[in-house]
mmCIF file as Biopython writes it, N, C-alpha, C and O atoms, coordinates in Angstrom:
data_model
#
loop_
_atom_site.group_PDB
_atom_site.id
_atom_site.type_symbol
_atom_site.label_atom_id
_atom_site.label_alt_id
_atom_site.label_comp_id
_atom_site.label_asym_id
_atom_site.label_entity_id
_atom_site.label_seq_id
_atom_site.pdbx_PDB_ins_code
_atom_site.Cartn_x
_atom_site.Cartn_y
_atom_site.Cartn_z
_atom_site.occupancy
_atom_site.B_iso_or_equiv
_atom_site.auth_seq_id
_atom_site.auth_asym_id
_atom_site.pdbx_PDB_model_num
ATOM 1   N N  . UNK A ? 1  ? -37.111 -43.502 -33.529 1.0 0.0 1  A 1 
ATOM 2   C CA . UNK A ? 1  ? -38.403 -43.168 -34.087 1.0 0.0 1  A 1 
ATOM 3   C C  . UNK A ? 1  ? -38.545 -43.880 -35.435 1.0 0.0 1  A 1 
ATOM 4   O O  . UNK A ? 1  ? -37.557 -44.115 -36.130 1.0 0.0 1  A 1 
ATOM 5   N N  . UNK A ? 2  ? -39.824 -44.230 -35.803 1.0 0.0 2  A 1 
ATOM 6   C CA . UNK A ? 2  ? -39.753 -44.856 -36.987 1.0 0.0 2  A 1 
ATOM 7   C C  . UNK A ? 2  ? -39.649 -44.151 -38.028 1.0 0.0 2  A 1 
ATOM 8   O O  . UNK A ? 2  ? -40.124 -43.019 -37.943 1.0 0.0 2  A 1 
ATOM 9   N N  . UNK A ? 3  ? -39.103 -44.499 -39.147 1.0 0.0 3  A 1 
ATOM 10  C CA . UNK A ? 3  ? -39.556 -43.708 -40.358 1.0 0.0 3  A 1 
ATOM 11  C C  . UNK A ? 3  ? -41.247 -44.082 -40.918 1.0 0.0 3  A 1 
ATOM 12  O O  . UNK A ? 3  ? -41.998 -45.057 -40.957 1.0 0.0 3  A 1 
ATOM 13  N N  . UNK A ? 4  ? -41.252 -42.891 -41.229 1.0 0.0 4  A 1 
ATOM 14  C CA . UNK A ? 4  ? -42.799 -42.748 -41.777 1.0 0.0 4  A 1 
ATOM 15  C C  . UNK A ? 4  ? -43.090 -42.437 -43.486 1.0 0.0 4  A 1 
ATOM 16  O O  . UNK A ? 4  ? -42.805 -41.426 -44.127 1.0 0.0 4  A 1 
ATOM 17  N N  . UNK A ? 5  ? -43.705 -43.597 -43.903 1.0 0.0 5  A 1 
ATOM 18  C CA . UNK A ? 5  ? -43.984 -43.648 -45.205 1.0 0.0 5  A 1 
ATOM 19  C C  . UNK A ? 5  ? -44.449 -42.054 -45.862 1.0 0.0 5  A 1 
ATOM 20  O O  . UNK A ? 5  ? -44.967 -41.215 -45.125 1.0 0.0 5  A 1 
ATOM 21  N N  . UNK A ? 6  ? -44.214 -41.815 -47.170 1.0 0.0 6  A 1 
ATOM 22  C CA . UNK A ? 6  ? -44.697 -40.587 -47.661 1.0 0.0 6  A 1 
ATOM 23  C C  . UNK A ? 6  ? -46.000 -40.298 -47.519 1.0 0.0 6  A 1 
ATOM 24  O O  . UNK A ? 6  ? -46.400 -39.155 -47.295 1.0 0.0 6  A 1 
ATOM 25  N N  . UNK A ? 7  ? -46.929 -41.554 -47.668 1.0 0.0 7  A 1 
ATOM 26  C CA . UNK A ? 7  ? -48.514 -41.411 -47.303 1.0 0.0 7  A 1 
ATOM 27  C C  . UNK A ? 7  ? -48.845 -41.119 -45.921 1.0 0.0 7  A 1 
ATOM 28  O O  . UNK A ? 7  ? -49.781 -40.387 -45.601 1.0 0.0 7  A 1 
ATOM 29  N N  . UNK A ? 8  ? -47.919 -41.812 -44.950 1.0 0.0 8  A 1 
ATOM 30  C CA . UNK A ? 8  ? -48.651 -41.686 -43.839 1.0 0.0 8  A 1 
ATOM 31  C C  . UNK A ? 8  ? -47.614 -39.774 -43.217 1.0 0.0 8  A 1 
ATOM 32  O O  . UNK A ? 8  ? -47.729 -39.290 -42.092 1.0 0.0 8  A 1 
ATOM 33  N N  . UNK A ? 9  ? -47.117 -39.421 -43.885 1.0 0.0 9  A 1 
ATOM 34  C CA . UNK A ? 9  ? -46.589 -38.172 -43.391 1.0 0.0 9  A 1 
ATOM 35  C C  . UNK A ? 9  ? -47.620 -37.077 -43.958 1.0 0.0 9  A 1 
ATOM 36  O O  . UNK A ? 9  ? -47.806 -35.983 -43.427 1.0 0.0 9  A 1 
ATOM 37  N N  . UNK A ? 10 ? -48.372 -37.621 -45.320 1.0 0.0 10 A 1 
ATOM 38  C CA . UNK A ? 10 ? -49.092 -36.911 -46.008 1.0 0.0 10 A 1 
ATOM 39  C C  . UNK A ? 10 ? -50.495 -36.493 -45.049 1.0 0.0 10 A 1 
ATOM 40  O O  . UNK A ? 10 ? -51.075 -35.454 -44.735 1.0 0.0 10 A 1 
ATOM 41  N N  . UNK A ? 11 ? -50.632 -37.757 -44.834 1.0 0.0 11 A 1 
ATOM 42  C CA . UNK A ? 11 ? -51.947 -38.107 -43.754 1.0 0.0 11 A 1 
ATOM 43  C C  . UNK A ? 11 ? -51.848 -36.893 -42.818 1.0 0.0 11 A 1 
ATOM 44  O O  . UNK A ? 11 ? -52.508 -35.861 -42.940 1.0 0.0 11 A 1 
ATOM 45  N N  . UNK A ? 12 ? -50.549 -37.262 -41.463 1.0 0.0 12 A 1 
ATOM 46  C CA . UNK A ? 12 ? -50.381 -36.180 -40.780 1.0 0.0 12 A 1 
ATOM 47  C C  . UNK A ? 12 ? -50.432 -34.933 -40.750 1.0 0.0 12 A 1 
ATOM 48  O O  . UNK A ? 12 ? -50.956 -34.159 -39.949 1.0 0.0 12 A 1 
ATOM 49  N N  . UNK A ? 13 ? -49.623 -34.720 -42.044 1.0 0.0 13 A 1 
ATOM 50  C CA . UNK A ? 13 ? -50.370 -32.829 -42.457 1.0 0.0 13 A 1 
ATOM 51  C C  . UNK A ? 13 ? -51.496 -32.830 -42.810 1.0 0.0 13 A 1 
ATOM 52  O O  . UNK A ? 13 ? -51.943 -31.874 -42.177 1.0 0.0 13 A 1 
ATOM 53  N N  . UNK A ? 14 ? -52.269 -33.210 -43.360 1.0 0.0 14 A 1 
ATOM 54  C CA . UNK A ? 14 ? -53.934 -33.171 -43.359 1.0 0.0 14 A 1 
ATOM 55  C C  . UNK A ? 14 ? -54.322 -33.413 -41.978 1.0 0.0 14 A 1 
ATOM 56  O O  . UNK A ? 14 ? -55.355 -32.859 -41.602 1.0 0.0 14 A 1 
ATOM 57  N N  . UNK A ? 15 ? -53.794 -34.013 -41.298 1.0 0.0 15 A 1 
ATOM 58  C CA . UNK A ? 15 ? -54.738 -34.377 -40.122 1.0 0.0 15 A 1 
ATOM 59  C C  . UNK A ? 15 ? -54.152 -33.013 -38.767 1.0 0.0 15 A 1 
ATOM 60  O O  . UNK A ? 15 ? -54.828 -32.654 -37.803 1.0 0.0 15 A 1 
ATOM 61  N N  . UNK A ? 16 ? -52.783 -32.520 -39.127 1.0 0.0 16 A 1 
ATOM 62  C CA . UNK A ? 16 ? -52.603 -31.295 -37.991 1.0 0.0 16 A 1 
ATOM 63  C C  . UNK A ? 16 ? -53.611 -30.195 -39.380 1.0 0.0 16 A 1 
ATOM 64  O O  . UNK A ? 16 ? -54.616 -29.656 -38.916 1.0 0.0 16 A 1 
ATOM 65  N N  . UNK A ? 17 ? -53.445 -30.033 -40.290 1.0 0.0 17 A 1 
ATOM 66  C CA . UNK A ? 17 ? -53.845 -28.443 -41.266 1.0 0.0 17 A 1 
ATOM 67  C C  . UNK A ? 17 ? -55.414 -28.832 -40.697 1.0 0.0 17 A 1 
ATOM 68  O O  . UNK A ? 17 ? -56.133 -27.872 -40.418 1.0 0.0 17 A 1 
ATOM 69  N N  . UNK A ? 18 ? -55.899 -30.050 -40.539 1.0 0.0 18 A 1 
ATOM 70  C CA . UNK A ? 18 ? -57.828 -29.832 -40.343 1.0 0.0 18 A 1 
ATOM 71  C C  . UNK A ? 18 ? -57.906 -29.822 -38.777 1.0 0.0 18 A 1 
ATOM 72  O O  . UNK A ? 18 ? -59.111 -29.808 -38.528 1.0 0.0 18 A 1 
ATOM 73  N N  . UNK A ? 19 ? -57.327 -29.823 -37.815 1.0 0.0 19 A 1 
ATOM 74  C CA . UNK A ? 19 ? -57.356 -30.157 -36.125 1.0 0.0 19 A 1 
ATOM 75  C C  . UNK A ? 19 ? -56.769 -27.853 -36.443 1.0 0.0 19 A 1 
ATOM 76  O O  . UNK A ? 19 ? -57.712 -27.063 -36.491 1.0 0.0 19 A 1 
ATOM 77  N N  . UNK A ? 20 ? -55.702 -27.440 -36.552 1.0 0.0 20 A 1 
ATOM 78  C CA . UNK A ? 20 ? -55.976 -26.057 -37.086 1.0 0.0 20 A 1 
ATOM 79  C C  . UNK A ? 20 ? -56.671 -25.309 -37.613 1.0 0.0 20 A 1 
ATOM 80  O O  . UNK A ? 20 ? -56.580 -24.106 -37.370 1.0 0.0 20 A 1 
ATOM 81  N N  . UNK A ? 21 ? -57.797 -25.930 -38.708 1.0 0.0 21 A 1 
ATOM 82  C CA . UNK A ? 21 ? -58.675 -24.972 -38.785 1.0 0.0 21 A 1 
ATOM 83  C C  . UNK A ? 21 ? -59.615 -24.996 -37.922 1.0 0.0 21 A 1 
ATOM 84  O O  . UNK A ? 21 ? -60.092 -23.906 -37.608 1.0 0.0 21 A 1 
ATOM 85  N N  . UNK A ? 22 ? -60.065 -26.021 -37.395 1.0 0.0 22 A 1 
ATOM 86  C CA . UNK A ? 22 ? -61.181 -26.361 -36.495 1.0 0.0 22 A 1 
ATOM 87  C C  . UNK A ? 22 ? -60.578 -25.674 -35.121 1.0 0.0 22 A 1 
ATOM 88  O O  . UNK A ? 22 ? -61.534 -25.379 -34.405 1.0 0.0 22 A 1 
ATOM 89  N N  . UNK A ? 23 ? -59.414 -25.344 -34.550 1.0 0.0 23 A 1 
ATOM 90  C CA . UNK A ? 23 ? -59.093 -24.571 -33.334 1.0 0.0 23 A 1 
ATOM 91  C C  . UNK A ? 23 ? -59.321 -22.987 -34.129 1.0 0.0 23 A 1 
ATOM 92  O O  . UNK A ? 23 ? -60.250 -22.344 -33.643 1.0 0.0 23 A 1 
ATOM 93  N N  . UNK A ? 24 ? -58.648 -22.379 -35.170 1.0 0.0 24 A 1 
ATOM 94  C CA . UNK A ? 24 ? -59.211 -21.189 -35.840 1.0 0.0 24 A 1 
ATOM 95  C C  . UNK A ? 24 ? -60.038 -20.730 -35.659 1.0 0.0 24 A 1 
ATOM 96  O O  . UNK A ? 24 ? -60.144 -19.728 -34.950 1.0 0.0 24 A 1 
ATOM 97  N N  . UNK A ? 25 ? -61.288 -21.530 -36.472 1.0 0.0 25 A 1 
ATOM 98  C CA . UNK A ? 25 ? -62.708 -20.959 -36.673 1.0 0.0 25 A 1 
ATOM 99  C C  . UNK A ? 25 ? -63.723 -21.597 -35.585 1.0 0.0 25 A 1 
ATOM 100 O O  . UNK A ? 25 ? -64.895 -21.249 -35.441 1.0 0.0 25 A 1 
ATOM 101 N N  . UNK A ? 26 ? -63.250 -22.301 -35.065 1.0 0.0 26 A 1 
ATOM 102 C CA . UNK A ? 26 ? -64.143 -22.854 -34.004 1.0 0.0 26 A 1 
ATOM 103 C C  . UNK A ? 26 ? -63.998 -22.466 -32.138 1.0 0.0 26 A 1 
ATOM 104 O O  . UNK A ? 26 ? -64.671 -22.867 -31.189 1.0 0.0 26 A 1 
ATOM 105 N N  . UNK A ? 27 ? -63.254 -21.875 -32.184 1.0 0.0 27 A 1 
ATOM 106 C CA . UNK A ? 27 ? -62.564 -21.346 -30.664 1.0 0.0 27 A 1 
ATOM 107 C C  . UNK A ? 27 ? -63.769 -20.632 -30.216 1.0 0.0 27 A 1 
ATOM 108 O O  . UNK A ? 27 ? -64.566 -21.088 -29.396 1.0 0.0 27 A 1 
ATOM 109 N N  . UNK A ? 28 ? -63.902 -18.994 -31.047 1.0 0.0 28 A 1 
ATOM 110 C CA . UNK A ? 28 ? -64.764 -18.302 -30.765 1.0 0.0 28 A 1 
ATOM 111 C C  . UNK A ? 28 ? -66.296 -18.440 -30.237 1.0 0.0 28 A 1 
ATOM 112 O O  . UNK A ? 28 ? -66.868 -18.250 -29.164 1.0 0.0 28 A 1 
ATOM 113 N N  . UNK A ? 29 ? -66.762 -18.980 -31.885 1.0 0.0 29 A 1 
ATOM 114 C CA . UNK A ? 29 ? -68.394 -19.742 -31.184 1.0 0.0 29 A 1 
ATOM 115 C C  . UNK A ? 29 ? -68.260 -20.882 -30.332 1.0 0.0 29 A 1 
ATOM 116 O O  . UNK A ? 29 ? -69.281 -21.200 -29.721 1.0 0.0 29 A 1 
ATOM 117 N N  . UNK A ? 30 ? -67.490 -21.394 -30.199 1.0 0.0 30 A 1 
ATOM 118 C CA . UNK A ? 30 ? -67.718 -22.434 -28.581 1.0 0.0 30 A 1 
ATOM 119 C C  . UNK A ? 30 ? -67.635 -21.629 -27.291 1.0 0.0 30 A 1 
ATOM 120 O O  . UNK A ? 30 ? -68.247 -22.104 -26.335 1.0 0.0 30 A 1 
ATOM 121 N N  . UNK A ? 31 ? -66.938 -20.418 -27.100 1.0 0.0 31 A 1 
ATOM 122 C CA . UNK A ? 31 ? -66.834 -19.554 -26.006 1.0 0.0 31 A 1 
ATOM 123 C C  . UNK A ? 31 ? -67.937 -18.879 -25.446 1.0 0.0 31 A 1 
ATOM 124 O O  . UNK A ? 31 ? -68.429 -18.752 -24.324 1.0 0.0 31 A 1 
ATOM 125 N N  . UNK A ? 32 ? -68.304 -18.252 -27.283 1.0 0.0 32 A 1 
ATOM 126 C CA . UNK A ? 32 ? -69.556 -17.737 -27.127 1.0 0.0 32 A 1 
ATOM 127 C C  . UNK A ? 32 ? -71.067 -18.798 -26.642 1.0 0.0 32 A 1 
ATOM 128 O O  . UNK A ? 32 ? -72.013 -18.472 -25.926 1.0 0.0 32 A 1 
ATOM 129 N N  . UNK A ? 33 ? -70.937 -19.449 -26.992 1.0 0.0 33 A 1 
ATOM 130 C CA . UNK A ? 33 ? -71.975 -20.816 -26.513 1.0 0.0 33 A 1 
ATOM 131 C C  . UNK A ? 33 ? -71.673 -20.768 -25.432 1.0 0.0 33 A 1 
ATOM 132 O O  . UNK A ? 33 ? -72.024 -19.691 -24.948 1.0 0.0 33 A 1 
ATOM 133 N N  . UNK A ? 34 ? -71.087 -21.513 -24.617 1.0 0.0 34 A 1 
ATOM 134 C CA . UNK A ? 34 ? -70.522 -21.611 -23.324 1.0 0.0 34 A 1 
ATOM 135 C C  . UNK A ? 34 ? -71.291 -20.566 -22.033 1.0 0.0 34 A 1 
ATOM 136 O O  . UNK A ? 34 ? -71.868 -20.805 -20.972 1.0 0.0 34 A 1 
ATOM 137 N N  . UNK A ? 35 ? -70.877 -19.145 -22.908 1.0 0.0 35 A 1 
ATOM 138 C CA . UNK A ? 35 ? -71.343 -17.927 -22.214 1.0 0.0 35 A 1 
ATOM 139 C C  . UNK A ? 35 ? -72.855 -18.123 -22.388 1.0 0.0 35 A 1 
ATOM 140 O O  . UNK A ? 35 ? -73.266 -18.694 -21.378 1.0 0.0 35 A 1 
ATOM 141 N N  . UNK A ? 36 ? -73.792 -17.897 -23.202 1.0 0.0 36 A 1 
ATOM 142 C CA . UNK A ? 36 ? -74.723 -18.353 -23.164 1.0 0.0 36 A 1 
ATOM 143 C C  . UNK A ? 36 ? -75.392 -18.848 -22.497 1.0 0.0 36 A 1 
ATOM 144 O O  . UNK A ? 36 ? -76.290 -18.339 -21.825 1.0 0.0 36 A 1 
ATOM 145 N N  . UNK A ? 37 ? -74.899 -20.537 -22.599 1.0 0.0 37 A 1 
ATOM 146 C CA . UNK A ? 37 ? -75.475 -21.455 -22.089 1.0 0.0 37 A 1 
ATOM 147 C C  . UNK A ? 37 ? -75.373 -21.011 -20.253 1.0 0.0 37 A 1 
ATOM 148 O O  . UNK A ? 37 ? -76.441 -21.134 -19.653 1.0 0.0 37 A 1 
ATOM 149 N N  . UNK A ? 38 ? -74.319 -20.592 -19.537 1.0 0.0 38 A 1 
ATOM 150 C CA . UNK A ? 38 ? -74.149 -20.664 -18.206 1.0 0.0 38 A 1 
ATOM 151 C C  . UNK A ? 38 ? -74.901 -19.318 -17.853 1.0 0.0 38 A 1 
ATOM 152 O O  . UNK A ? 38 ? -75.375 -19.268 -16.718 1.0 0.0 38 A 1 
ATOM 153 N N  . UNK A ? 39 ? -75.067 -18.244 -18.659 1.0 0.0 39 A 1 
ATOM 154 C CA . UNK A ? 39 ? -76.112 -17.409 -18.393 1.0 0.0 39 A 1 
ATOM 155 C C  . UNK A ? 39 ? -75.132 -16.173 -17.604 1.0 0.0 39 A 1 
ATOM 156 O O  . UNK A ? 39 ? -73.922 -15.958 -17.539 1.0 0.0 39 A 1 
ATOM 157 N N  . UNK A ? 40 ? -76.301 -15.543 -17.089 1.0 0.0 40 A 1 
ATOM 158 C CA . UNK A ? 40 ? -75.695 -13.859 -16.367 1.0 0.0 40 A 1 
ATOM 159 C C  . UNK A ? 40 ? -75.286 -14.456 -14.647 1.0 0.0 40 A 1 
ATOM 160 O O  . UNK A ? 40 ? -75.808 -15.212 -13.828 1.0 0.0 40 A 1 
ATOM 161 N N  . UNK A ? 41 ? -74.002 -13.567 -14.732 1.0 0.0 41 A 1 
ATOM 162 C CA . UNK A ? 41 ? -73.838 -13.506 -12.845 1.0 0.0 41 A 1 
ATOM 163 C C  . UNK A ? 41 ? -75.118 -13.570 -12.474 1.0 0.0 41 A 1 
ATOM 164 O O  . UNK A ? 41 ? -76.047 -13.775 -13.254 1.0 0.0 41 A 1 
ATOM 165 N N  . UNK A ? 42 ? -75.231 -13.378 -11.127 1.0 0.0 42 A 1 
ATOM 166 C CA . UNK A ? 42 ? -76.125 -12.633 -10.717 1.0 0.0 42 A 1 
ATOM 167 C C  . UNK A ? 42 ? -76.283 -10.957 -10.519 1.0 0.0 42 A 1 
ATOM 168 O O  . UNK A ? 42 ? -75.201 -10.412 -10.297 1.0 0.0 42 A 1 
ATOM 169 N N  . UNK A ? 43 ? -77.376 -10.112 -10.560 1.0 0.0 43 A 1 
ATOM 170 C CA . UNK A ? 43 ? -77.528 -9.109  -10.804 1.0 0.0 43 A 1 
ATOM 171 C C  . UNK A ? 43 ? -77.071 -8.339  -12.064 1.0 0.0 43 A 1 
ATOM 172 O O  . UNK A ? 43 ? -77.207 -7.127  -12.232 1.0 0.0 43 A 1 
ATOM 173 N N  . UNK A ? 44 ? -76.479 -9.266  -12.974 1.0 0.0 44 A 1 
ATOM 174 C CA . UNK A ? 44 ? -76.436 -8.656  -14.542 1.0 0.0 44 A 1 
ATOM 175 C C  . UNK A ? 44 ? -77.273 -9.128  -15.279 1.0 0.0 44 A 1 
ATOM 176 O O  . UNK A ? 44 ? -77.940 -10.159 -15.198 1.0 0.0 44 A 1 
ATOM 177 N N  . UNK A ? 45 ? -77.208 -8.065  -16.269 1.0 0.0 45 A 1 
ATOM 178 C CA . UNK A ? 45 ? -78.621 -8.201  -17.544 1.0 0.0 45 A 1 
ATOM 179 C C  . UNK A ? 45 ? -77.955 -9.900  -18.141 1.0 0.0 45 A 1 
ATOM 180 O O  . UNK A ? 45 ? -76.785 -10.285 -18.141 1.0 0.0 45 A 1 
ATOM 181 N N  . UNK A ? 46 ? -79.263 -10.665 -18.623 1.0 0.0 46 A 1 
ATOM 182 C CA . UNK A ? 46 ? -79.287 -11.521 -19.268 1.0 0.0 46 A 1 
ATOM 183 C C  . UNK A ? 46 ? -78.042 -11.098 -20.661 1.0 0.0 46 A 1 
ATOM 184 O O  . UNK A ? 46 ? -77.471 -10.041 -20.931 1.0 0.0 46 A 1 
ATOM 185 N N  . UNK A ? 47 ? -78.007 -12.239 -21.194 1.0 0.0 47 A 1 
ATOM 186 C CA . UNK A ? 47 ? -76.733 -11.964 -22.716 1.0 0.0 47 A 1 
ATOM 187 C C  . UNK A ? 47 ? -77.913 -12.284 -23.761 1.0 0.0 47 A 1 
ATOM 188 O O  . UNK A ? 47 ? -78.698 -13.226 -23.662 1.0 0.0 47 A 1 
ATOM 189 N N  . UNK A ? 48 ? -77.885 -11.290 -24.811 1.0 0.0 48 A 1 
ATOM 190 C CA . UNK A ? 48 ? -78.496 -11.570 -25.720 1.0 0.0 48 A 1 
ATOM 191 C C  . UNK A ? 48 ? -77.731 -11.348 -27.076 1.0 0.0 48 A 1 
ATOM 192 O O  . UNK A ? 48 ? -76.874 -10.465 -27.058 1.0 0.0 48 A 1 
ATOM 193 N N  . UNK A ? 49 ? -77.898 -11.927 -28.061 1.0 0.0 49 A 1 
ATOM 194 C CA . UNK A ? 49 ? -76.855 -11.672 -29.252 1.0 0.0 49 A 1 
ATOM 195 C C  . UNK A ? 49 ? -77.222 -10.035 -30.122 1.0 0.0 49 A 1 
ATOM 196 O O  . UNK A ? 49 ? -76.549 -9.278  -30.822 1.0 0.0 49 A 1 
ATOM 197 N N  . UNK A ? 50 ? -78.411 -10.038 -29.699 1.0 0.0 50 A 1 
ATOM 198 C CA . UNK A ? 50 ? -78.703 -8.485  -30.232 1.0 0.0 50 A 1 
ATOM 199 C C  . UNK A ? 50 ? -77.686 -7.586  -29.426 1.0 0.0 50 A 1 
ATOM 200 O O  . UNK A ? 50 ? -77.152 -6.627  -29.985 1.0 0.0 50 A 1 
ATOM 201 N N  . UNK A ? 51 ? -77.403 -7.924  -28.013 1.0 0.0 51 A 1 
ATOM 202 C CA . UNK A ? 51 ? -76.882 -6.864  -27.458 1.0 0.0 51 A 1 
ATOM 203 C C  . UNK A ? 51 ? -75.406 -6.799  -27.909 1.0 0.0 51 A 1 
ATOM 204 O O  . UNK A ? 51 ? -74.670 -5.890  -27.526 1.0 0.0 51 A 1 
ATOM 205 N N  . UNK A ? 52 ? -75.077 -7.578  -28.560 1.0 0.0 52 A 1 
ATOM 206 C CA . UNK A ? 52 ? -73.423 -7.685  -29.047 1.0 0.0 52 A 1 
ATOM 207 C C  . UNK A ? 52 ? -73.336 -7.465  -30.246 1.0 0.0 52 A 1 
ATOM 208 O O  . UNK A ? 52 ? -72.309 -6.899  -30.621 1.0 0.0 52 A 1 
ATOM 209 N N  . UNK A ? 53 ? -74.445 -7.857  -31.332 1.0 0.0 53 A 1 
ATOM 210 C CA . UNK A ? 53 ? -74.624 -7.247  -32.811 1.0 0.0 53 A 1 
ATOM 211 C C  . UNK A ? 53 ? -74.419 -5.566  -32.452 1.0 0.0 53 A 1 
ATOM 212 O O  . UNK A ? 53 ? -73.493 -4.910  -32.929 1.0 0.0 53 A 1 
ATOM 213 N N  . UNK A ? 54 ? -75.491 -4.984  -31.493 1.0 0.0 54 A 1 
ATOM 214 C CA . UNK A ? 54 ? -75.682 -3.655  -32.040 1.0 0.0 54 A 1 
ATOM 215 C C  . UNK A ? 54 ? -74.488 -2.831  -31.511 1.0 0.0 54 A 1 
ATOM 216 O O  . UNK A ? 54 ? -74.348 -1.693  -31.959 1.0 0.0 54 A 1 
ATOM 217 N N  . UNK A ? 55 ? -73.402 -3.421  -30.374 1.0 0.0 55 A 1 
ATOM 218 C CA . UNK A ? 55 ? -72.547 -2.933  -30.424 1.0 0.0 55 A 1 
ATOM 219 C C  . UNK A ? 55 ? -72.843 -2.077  -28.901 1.0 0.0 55 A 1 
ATOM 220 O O  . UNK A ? 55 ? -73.951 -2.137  -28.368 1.0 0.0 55 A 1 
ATOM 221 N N  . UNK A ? 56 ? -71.376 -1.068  -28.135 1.0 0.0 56 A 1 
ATOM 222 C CA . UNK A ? 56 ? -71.745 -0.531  -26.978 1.0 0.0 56 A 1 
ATOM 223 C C  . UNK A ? 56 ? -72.831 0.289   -26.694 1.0 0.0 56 A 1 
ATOM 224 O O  . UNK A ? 56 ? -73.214 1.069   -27.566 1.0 0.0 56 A 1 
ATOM 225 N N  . UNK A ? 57 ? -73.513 0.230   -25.379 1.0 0.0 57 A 1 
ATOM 226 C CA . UNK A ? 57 ? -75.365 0.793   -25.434 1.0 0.0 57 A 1 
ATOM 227 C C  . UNK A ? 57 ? -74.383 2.352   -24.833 1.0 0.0 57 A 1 
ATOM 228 O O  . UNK A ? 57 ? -73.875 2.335   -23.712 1.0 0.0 57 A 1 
ATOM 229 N N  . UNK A ? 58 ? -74.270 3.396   -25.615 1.0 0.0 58 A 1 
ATOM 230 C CA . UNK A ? 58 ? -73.476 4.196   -24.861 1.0 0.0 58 A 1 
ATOM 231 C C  . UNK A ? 58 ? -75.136 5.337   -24.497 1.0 0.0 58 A 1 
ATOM 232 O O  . UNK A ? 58 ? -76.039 5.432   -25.329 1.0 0.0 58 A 1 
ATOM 233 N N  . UNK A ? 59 ? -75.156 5.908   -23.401 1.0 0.0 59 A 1 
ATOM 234 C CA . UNK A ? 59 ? -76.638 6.599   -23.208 1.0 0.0 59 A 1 
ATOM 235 C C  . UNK A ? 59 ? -76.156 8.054   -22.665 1.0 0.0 59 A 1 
ATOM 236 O O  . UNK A ? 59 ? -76.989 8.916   -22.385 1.0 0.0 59 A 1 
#
């Protein structure tokens, strides 16, 4: 394996610490999009973000 200059090792941890935050904070709302976008089975209620803000519809 080669050795790797101090800059370019420096590089690498910046480049895995920003590819980690972006799997972190970005996992969730892409899932949630996803769901969205492909919509309800059939015979279930549409997804709306109100219905997940206000939390379980308990009746």
């Amino acid at each position: 394996m080669p050795k790797l200059s101090k800059e370019a090792k420096q590089r690498l941890q910046q480049l895995f610490k920003g590819g980690q935050f972006a799997i972190r904070w970005g996992f969730i709302p892409v899932v949630l999009y996803l769901g969205f976008k492909r919509g309800a089975d059939p015979g279930m209620p549409e997804p709306t973000i109100w219905r997940y803000v206000s939390g379980p519809n308990v009746h």
